[in-house]
Structure formats: structure tokens, C-alpha cells
C-alpha positions as CSV (number, residue, x, y, z in Angstrom):
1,X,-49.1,-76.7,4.5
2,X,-45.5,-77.1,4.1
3,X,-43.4,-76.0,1.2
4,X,-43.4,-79.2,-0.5
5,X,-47.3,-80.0,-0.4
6,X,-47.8,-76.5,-1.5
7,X,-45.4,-77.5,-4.7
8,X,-47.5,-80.3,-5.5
9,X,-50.9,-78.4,-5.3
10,X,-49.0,-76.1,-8.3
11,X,-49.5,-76.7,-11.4
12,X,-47.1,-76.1,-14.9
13,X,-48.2,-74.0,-17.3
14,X,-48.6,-77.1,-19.9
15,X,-50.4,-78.9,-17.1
16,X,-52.7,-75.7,-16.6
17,X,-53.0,-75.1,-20.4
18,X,-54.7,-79.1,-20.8
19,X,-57.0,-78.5,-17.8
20,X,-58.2,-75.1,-18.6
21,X,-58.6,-75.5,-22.2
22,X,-56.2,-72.4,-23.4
23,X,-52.9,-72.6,-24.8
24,X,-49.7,-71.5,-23.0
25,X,-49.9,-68.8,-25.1
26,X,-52.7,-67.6,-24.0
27,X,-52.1,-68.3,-20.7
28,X,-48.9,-65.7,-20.5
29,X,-51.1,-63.4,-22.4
30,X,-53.8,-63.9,-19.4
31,X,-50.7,-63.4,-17.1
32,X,-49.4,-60.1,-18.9
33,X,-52.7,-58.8,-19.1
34,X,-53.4,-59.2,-15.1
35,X,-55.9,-61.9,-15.3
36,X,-54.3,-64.9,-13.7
37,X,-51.1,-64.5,-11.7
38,X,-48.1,-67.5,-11.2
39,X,-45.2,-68.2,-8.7
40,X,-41.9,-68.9,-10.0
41,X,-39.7,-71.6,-9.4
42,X,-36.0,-71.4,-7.8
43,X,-35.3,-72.5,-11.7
44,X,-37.5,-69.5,-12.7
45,X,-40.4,-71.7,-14.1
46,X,-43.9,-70.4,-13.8
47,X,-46.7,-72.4,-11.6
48,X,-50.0,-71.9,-11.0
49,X,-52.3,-72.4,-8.3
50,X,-55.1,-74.8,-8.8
51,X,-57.5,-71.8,-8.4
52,X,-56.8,-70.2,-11.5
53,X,-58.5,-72.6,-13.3
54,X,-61.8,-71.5,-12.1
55,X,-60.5,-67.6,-13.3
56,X,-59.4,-69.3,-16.8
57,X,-63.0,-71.0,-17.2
58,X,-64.4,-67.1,-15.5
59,X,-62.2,-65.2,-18.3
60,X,-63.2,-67.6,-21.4
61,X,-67.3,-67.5,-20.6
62,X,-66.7,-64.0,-20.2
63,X,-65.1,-63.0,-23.3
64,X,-68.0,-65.5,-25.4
65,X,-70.3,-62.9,-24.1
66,X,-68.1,-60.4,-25.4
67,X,-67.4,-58.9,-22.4
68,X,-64.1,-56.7,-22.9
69,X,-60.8,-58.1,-21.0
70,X,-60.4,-54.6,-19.2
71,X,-64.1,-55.5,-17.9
72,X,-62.9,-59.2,-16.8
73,X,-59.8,-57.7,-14.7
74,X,-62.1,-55.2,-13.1
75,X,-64.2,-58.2,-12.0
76,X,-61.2,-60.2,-11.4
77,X,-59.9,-57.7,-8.9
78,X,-62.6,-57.7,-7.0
79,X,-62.0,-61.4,-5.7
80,X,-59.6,-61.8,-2.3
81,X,-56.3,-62.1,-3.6
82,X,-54.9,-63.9,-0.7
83,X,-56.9,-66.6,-0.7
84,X,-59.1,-68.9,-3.1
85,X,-62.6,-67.5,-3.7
86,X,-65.4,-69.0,-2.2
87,X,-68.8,-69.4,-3.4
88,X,-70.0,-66.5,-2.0
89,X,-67.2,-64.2,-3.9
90,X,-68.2,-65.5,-6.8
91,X,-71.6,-64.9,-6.3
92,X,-71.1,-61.2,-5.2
93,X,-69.0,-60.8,-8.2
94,X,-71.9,-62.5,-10.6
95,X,-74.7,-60.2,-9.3
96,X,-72.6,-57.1,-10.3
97,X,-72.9,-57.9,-13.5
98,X,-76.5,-58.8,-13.6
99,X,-77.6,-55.6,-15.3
100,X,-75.0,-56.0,-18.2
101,X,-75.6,-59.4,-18.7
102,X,-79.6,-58.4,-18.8
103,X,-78.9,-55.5,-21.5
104,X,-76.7,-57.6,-23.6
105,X,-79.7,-60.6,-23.3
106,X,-82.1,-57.4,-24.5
107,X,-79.3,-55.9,-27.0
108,X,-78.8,-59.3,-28.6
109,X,-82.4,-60.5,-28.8
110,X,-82.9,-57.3,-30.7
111,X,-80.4,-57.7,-33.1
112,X,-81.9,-60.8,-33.4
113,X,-85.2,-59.6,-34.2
114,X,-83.8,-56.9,-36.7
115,X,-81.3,-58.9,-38.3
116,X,-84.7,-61.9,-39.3
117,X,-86.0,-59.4,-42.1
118,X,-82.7,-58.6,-43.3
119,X,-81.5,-62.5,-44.2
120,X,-81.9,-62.4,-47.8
121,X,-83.0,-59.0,-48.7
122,X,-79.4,-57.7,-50.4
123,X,-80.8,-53.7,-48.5
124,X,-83.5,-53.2,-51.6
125,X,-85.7,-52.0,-49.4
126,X,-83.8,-49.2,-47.5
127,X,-86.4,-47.1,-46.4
128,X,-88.4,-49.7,-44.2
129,X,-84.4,-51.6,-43.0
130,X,-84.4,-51.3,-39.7
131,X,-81.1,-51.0,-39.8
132,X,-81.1,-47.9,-42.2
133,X,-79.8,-44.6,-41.1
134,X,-81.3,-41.9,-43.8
135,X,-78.2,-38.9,-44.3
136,X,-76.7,-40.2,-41.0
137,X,-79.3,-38.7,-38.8
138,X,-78.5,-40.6,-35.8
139,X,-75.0,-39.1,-35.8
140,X,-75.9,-36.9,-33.4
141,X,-76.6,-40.0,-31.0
142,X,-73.1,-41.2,-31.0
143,X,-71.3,-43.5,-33.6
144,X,-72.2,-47.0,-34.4
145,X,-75.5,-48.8,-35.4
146,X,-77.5,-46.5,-33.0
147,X,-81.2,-48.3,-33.7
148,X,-79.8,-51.7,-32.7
149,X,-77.5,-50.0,-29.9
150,X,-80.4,-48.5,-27.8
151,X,-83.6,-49.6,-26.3
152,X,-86.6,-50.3,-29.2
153,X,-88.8,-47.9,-26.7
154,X,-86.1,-45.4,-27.8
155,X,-86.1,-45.8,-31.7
156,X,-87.7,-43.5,-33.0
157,X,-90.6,-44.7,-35.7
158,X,-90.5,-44.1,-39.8
């Protein structure tokens, strides 16, 4: 490909903004952060190849699942940086995180499932919330809601 049909395969940053659904902000944030990745021009304007599109639309599912950015670059880096991924990368890269994505499927249903009894009940029934923690004895578990952050099979039964 010469120079000048690789120039028109590039896209702006306003013109990769519209496509991708981000704004330019965001899209130099992405950049700063390692996530996506632009030439620059003889004038010193950013362009991006078409491919980072399919990174944009990667990074934006992936953070709806609240999957951490430091995860996404992790992922990210794991994809051939001198060419345009193919299917397969992406696949390989997909069933890496199938065990996440399965615990965060399990960790959200339950939350779910606790939260159901809780709609309404303005906590005047401590003792049987599921969510209740008596004198913090979980503590020694580790911070955080520790019943909804572990497996049921692992809560231990009042």
C-alpha cells in the first residue's frame, strides 16, 4: 500500500469519535491510558487506523461489565500489534476471560437474588438481611460486602 492509500485508510479523531461512539475526549484519554494507539501527521495531527474501532467497541463492552481499564489493557496487549487482529485473536483473547465473565454472571445473579428481599424493607429486619454483617464478623474475610462477594456454598448460614 502506498503512503497515500494508507492516509486515506486513517481516520481523524472527530471522524473516529462519530464511528466509535466516544468523544474525542475520551478517545485521548483511551490513548494516554494505552488502549488505542494513533500516528501523527507531518502537521502533528493524530489518525487512527480503522482497526481501533473494533478496540473502542472492545473497551466500551468491557467497561459495562465493569471490567477495570488495567484489565482491558492487559487484554488489549495480548493482540498482534503489527497487524489488525483477526478472528481468531479475538477469539483467543475472549476465552481468557471466560471464567471472569462466568463469576461475574454468578456474582451478579446473586446480588440479584439478595438484593429482591431487600426492595422495600428500609433494613427492619437485620438479623435475617442477607446482607447483614453482625459486629463485622466477616472482617476477617477481607473488606467489602463479603456474603454477596463469595460463592452462596461459601456463606455461612444464620
Amino acid at each position: 500500500m502506498s503512503n497515500a492509500e494508507h492516509r486515506r485508510h486513517l481516520l481523524t479523531p472527530g471522524e473516529t469519535s462519530a464511528r466509535a461512539g466516544v468523544s474525542v475526549s475520551a478517545l485521548h484519554f483511551y490513548e494516554r491510558e494505552g488502549l488505542v494507539v494513533s500516528e501523527r501527521t507531518a502537521g502533528n495531527q493524530r489518525r487512527y487506523h480503522r482497526d481501533v474501532l473494533r478496540r473502542l467497541a472492545f473497551v466500551r463492552a468491557s467497561q459495562q461489565l465493569g471490567i477495570s481499564l488495567a484489565r482491558i489493557k492487559e487484554a488489549l496487549a495480548t493482540l498482534p500489534g503489527d497487524r489488525s487482529p483477526t478472528k481468531a485473536d479475538w477469539a483467543r483473547l475472549s476465552r481468557s476471560w471466560r471464567d471472569d465473565l462466568d463469576a461475574r454472571i454468578d456474582q451478579l445473579t446473586r446480588l440479584r437474588d439478595s438484593l429482591d428481599g431487600c426492595i422495600g424493607c428500609g433494613c427492619l429486619s437485620l438479623r435475617s438481611c442477607a446482607l447483614y454483617n453482625a459486629d463485622d464478623e466477616l472482617a476477617t474475610d477481607g473488606p467489602g460486602p463479603r456474603r454477596l462477594l463469595r460463592p452462596l456454598e461459601d456463606v455461612p448460614e444464620r
